[in-house]
DSSP file (Angstrom, degrees, kcal/mol; ACC not computed):
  #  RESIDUE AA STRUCTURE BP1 BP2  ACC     N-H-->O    O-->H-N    N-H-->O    O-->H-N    TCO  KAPPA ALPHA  PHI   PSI    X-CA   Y-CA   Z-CA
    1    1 A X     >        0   0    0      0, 0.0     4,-1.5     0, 0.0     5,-0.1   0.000 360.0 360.0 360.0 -33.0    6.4    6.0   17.1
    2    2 A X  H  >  +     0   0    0      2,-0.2     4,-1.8     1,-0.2     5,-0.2   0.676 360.0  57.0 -91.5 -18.1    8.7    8.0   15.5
    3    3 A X  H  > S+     0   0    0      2,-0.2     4,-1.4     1,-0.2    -1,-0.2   0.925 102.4  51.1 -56.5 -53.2   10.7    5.2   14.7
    4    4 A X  H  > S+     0   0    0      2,-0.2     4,-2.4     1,-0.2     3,-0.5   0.928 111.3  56.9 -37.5 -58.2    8.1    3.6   13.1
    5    5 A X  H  < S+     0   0    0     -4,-1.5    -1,-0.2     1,-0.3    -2,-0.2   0.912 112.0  34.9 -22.1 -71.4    7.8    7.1   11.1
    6    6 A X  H >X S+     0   0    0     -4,-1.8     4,-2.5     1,-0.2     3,-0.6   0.770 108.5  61.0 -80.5  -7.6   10.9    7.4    9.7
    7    7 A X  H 3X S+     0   0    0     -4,-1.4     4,-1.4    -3,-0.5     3,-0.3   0.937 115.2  45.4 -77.8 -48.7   11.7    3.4    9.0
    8    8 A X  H 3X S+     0   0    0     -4,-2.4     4,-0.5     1,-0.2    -1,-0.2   0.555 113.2  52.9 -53.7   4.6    8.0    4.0    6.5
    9    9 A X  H <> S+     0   0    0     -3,-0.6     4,-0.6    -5,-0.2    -1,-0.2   0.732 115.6  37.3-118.2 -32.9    9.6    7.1    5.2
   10   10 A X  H  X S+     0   0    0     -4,-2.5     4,-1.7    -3,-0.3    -2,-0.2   0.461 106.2  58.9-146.6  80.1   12.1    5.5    4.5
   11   11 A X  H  X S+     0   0    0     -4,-1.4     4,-1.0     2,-0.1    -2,-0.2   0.871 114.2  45.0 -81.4 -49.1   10.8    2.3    3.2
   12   12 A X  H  X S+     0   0    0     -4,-0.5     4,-2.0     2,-0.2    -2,-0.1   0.700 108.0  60.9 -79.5 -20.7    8.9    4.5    0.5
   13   13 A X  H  < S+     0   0    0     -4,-0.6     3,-0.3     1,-0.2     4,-0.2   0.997 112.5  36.6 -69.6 -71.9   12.2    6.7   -0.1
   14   14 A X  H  X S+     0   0    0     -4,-1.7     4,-1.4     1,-0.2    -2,-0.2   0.483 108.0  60.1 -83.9  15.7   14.0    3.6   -1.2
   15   15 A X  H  X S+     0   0    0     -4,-1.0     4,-2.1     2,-0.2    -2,-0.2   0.726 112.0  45.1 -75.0 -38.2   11.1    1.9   -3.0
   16   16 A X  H  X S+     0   0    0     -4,-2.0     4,-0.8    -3,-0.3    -2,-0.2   0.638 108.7  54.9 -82.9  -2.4   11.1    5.2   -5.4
   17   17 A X  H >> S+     0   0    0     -4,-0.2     4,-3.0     2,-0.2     3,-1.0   0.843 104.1  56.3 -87.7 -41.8   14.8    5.1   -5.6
   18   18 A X  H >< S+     0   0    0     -4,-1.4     3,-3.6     1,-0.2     4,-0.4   0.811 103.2  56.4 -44.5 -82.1   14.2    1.5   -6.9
   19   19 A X  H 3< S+     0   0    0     -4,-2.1    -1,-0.2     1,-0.3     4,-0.2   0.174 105.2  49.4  36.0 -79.0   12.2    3.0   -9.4
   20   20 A X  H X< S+     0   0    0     -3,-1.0     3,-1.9    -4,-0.8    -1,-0.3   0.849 106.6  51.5 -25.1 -71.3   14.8    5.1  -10.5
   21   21 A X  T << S+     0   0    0     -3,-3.6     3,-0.4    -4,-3.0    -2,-0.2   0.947 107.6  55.5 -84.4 -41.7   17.4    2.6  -10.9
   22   22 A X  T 3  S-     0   0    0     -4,-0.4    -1,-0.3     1,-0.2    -2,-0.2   0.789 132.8  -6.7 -46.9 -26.9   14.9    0.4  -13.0
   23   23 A X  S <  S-     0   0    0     -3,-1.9     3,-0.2    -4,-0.2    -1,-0.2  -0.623  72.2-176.7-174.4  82.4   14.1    3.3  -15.8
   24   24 A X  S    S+     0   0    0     -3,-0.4     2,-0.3     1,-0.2     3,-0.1   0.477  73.4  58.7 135.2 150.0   15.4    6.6  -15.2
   25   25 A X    >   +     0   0    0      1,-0.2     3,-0.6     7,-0.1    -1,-0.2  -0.879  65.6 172.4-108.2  87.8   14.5    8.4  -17.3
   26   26 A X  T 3  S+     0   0    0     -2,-0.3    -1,-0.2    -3,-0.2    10,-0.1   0.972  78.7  48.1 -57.5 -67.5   10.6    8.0  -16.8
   27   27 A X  T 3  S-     0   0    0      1,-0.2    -1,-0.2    -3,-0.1     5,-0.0   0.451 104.5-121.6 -79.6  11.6    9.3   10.8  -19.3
   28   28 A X  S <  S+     0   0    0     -3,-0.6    -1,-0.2     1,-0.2    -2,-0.1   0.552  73.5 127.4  98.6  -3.8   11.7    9.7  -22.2
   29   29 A X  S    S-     0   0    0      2,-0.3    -1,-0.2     1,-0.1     3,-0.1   0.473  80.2-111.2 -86.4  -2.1   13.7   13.7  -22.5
   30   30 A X  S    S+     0   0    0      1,-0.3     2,-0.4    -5,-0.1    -1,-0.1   0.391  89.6  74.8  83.0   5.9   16.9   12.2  -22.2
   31   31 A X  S    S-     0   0    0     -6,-0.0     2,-0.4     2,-0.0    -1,-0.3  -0.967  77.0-122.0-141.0-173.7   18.0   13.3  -18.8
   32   32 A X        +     0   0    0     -2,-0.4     2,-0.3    -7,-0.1    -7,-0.1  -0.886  51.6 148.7-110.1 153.4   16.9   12.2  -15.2
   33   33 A X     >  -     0   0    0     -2,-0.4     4,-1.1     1,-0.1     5,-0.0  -0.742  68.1 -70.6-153.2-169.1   15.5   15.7  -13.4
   34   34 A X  H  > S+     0   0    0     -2,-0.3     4,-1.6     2,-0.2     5,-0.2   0.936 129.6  66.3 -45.3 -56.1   12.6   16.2  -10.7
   35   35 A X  H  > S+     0   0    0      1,-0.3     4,-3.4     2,-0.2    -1,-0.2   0.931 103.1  44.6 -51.8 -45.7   10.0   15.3  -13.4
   36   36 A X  H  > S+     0   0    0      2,-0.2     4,-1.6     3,-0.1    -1,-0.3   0.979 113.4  48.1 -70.1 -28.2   11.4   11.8  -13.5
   37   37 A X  H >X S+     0   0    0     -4,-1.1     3,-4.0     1,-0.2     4,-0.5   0.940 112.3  65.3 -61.4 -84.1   11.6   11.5   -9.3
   38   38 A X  H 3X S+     0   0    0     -4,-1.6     4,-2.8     1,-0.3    -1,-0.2   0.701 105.0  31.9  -3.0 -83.5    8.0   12.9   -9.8
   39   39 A X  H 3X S+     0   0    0     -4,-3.4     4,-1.0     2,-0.2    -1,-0.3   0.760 112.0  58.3 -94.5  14.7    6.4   10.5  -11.3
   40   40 A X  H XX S+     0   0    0     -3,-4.0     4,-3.5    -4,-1.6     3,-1.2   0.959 113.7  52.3 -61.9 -59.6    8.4    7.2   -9.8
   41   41 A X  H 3X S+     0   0    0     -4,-0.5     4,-1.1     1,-0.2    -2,-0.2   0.806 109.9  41.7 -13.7 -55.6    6.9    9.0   -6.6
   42   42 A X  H 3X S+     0   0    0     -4,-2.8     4,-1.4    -5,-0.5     5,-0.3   0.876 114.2  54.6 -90.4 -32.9    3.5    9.1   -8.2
   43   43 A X  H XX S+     0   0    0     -3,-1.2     4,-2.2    -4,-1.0     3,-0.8   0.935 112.9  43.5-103.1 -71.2    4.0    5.0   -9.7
   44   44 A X  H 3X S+     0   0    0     -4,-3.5     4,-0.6     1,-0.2    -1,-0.3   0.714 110.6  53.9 -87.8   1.6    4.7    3.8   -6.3
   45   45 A X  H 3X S+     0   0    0     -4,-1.1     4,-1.8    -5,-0.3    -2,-0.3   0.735 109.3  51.1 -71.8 -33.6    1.7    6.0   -4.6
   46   46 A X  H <X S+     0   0    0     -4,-1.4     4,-3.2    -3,-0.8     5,-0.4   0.832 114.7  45.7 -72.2 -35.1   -0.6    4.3   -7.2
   47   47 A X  H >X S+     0   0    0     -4,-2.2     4,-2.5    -5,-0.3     3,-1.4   0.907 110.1  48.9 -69.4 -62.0    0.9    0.9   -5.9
   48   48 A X  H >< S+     0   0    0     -4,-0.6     3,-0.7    -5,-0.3     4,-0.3   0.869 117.9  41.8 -30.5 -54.1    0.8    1.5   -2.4
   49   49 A X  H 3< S+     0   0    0     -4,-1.8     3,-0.4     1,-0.3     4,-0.3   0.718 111.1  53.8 -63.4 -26.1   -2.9    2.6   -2.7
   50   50 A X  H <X S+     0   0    0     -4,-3.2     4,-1.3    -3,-1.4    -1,-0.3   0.784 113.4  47.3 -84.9 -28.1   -3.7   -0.1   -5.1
   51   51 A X  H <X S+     0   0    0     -4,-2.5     4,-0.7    -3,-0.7    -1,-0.2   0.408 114.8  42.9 -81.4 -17.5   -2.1   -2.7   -2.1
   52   52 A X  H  4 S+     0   0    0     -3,-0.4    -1,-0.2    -4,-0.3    -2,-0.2   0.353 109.2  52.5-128.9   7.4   -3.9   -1.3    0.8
   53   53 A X  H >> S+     0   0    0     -4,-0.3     3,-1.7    -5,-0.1     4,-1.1   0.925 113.1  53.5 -76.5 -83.3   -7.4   -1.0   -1.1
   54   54 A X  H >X S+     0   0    0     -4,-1.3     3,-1.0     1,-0.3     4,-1.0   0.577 116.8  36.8  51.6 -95.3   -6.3   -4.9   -1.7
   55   55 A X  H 3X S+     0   0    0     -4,-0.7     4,-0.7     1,-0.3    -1,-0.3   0.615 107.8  59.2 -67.0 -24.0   -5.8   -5.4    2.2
   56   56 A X  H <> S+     0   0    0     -3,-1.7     4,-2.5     1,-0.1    -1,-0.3   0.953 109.1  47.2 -81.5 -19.4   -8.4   -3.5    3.3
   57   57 A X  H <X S+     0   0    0     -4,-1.1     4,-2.3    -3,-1.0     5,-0.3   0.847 116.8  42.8 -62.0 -55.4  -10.8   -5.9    1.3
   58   58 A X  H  X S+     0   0    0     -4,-1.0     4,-4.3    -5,-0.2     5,-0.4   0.975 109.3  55.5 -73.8 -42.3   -9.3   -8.8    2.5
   59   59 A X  H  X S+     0   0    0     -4,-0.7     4,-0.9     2,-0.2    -2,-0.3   0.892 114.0  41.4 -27.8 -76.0   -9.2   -7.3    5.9
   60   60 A X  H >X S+     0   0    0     -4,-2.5     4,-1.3     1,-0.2     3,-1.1   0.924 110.8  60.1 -44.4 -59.8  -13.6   -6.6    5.8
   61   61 A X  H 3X S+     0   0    0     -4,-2.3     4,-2.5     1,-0.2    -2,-0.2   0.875 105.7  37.2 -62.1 -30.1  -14.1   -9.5    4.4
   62   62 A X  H 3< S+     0   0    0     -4,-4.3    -1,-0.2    -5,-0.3    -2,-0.2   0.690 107.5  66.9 -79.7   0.6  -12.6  -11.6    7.0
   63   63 A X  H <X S+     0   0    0     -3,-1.1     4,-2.7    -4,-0.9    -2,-0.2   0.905 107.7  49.2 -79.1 -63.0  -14.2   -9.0    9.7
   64   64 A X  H  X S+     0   0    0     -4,-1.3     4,-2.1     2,-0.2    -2,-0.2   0.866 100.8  55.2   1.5 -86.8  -17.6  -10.6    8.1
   65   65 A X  H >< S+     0   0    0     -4,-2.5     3,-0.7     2,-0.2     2,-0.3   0.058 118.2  35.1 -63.2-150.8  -16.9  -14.2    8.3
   66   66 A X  H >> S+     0   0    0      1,-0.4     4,-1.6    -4,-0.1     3,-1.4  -0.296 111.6  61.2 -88.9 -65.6  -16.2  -13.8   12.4
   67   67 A X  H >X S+     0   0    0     -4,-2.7     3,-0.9     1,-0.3     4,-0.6   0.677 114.0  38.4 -45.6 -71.1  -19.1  -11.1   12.3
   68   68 A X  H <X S+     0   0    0     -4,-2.1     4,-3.0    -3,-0.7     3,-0.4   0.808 115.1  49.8 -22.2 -57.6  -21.2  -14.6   11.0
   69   69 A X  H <> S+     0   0    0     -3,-1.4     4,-1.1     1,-0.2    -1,-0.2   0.878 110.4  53.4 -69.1 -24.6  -19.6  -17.1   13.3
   70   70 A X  H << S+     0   0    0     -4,-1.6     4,-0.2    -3,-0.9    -1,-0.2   0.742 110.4  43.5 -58.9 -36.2  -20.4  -14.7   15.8
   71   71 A X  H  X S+     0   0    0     -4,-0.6     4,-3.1    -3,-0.4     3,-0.4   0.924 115.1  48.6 -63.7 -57.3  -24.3  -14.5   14.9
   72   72 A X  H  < S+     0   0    0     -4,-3.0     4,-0.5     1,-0.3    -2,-0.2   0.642 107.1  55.5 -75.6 -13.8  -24.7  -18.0   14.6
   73   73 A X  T  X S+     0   0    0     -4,-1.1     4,-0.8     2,-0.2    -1,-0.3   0.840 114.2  43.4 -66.2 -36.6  -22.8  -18.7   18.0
   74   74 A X  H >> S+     0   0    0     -3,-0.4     4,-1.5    -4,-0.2     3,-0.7   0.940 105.8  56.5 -78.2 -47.1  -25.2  -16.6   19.7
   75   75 A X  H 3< S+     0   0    0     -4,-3.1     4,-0.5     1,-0.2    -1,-0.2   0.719 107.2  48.5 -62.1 -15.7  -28.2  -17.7   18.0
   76   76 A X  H 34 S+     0   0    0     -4,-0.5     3,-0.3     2,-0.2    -1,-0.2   0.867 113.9  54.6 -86.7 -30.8  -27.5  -21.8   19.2
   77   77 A X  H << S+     0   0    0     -4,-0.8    -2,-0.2    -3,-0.7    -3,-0.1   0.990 109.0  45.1 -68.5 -71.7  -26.9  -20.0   23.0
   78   78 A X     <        0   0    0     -4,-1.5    -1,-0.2     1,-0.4    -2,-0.2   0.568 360.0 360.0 -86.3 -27.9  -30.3  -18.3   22.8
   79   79 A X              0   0    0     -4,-0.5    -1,-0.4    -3,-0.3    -2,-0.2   0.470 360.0 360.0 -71.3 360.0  -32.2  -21.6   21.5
């Protein structure tokens, strides 16, 4: 488990380093500081969230469809 831990910590680590190396200097002041780590940090928290709202969607919906196949199995049994 704690492998698991650290490989997402840093999966996320170098996904904000990518970040970085695409632009930065995010807030435009002409040097890179905290503020830019800050919001690459906050840019790949919006993605992640936006990616596992995404998957949980697809995720329920297919939870559904076998919830269905499941009714309808039962109801031809029961006839």
């Amino acid at each position: 488990m704690t492998t698991l831990v650290i490989l997402i910590v840093l999966a996320l680590l170098g996904w904000v380093v990518w970040k970085l190396a695409q632009n930065p200097d995010k807030n435009n002041d002409g040097k890179v500081d905290a503020k830019d780590v800050l919001a690459a940090a906050k840019e790949v928290a919006e993605e992640v969230k936006a990616e596992a709202v995404e998957a949980a969607a697809v995720v329920k919906a297919e939870a559904a469809e076998v919830v269905k196949k499941v009714k309808k199995g039962r109801k031809k049994k029961a006839d």
